[in-house]
C-alpha positions as CSV (number, residue, x, y, z in Angstrom):
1,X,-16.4,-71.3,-79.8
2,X,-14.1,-73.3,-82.2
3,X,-10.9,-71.4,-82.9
4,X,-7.9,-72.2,-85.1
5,X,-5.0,-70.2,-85.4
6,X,-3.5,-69.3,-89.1
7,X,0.4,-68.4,-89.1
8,X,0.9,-65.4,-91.9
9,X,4.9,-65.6,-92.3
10,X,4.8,-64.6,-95.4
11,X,2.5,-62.2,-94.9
12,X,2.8,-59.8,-92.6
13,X,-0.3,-57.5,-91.9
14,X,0.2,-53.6,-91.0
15,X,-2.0,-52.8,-88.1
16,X,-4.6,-50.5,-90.5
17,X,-4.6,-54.3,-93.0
18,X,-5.7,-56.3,-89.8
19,X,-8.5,-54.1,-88.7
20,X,-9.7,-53.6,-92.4
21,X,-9.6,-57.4,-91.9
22,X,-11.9,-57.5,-88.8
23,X,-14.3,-55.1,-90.2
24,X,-14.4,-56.9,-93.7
25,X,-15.4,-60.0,-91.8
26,X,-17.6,-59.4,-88.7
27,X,-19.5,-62.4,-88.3
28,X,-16.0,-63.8,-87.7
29,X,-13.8,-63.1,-84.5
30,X,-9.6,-62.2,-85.1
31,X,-7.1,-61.8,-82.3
32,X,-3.6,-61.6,-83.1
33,X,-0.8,-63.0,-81.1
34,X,2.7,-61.3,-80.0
35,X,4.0,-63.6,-82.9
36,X,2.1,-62.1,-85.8
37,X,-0.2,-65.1,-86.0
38,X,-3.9,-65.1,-86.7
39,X,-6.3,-66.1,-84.2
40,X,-9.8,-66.7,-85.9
41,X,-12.4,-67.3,-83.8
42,X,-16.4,-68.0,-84.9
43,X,-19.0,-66.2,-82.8
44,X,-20.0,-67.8,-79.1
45,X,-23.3,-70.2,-79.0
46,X,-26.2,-68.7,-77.5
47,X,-25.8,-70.1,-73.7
48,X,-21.9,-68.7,-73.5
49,X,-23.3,-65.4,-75.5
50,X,-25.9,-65.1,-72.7
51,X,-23.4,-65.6,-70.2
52,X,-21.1,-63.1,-71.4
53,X,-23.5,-60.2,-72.2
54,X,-24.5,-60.9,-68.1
55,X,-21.1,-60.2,-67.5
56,X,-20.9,-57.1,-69.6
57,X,-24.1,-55.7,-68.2
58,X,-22.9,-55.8,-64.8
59,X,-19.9,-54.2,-65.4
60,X,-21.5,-51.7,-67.2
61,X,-24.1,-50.6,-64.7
62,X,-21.4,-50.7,-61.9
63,X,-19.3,-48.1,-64.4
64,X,-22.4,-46.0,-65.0
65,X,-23.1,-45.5,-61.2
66,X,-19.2,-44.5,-60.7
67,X,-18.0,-43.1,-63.5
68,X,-14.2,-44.6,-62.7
69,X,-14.1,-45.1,-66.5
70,X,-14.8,-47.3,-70.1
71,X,-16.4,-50.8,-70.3
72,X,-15.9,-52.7,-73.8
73,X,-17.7,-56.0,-74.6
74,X,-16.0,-58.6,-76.5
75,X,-16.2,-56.9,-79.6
76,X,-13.5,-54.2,-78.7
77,X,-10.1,-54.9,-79.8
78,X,-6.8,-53.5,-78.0
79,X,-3.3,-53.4,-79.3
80,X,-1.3,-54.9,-76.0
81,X,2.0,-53.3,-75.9
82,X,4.1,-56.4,-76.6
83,X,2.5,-56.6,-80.0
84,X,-0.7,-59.2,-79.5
85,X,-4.0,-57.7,-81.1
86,X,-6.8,-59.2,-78.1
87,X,-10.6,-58.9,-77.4
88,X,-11.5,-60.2,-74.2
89,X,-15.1,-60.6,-73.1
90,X,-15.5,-57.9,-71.2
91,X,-13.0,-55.4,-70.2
92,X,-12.4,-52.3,-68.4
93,X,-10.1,-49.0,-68.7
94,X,-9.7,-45.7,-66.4
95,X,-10.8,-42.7,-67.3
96,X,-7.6,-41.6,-67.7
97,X,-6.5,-44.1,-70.1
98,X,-10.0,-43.2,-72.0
99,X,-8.5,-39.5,-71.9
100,X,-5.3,-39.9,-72.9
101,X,-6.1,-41.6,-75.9
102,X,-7.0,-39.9,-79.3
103,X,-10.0,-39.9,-81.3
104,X,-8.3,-41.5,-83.9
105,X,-7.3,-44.5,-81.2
106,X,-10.8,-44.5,-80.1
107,X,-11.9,-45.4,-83.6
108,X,-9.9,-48.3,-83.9
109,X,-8.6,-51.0,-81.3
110,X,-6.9,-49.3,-78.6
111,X,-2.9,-48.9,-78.2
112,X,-3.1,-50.4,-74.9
113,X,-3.8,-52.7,-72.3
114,X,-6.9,-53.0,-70.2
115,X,-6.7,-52.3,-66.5
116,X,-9.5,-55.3,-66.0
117,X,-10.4,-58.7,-68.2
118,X,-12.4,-61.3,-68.1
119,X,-12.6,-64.1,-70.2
120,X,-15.6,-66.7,-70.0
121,X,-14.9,-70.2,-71.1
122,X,-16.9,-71.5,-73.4
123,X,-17.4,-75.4,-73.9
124,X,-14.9,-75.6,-77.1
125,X,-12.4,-73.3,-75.7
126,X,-9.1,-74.9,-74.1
127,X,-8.4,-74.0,-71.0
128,X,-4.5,-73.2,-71.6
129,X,-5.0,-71.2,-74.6
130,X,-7.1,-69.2,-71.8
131,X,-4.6,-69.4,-69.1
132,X,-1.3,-68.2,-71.8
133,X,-3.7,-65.4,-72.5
134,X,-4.8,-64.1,-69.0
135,X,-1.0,-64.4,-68.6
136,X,-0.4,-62.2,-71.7
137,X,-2.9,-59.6,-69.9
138,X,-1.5,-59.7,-66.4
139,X,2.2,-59.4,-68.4
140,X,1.6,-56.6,-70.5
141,X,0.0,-54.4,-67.3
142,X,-3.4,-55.7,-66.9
143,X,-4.0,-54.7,-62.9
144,X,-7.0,-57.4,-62.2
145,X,-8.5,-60.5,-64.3
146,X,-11.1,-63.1,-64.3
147,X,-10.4,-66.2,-65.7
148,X,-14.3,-67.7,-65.4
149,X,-15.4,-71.4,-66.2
150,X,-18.8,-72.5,-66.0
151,X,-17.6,-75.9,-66.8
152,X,-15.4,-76.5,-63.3
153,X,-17.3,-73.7,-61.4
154,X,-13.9,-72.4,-60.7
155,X,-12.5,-68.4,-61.4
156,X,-9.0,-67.5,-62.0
157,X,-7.8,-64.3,-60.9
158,X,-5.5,-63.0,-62.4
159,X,-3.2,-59.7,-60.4
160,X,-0.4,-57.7,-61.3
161,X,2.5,-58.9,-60.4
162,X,0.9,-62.1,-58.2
163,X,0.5,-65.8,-58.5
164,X,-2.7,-66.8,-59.6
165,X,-5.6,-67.5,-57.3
166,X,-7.6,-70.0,-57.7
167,X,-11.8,-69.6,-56.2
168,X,-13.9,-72.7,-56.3
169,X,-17.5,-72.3,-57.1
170,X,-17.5,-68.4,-55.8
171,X,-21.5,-66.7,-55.5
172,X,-19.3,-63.5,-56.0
173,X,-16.2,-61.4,-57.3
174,X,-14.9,-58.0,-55.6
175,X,-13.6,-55.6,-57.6
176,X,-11.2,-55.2,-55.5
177,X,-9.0,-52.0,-55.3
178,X,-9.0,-52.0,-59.2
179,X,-13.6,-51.6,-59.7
180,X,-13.7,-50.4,-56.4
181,X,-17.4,-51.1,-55.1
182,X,-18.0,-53.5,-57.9
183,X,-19.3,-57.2,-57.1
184,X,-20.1,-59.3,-59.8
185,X,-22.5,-62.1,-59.2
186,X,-22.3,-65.3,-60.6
187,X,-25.7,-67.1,-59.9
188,X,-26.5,-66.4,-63.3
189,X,-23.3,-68.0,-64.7
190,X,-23.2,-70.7,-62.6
């Protein structure tokens, strides 16, 4: 997925102008950083797209069993609290968070931060640009991430208030404490 990133000094978008932006252009992808500059993004080739929707579906089908909460897929935008507009590829909330937010808040990208990430690597995407933004996550309260690339076979996780850990070639993730129960498997990523 090629990306580029567009700085708007002069202009400077209201949150309601940037997600009129998004929906104007959906064959696009937008994330905004902390800064106020554009992230534009074109839709994931079919092999990451595969991936990814893998990655969704478990998630998914562990939530529906448990009911712990809300799964988005890479289309649901969130509004971190230091500013950043972000879409990961799959993401997770309680069902508190669901409940405490509005039906107004639900309509648009969320005012907060997900309690779980991941973000796939696809083969254009540069690995720091990942990393600063898994770091963004895990700053602005993100409880558990996945940093996953096919390419190295390697997964970065990402906890609150811990140094990265680094897993080479894993057949599995645990939820941990955070998806309790859930295990995602990576055969079909690898």
């Amino acid at each position: 997925m090629t990306q580029f990133t567009l700085n708007l000094e002069t202009i400077d978008l209201t949150d309601e102008q940037f997600f009129q932006l998004c929906q104007n252009n959906r064959d696009l992808r937008f994330e905004r950083n902390f800064n106020g500059e554009l992230v534009i993004m074109s839709p994931a080739g079919g092999e990451t797209s595969n991936r990814n929707a893998g990655l969704t579906a478990q998630l998914w089908l562990w939530n529906q069993q448990y009911k712990l909460g809300k799964v988005f897929d890479s289309s649901g935008g969130f509004k971190l609290p230091n500013g950043a507009d972000r879409s990961p590829d799959a993401s997770w909330i309680s069902l508190e968070k669901w409940q405490n937010s509005t039906l107004e808040q639900r309509q648009k990208f969320l005012p907060l931060c997900p309690d779980f990430v991941i973000e796939l690597r696809s083969p254009s995407d540069n690995i720091k640009n990942l990393q600063n933004k898994m770091k963004e996550y895990q700053e602005n309260g993100t409880r558990l991430g996945w940093l996953i690339d096919p390419q190295t076979k390697t997964v970065e996780i990402y906890r609150l208030n811990q140094e990265v850990e680094i897993l080479e070639n894993p057949l599995t993730l645990s939820g941990e404490n955070i998806l309790p129960k859930f295990t995602l498997n990576l055969e079909q990523i690898w």
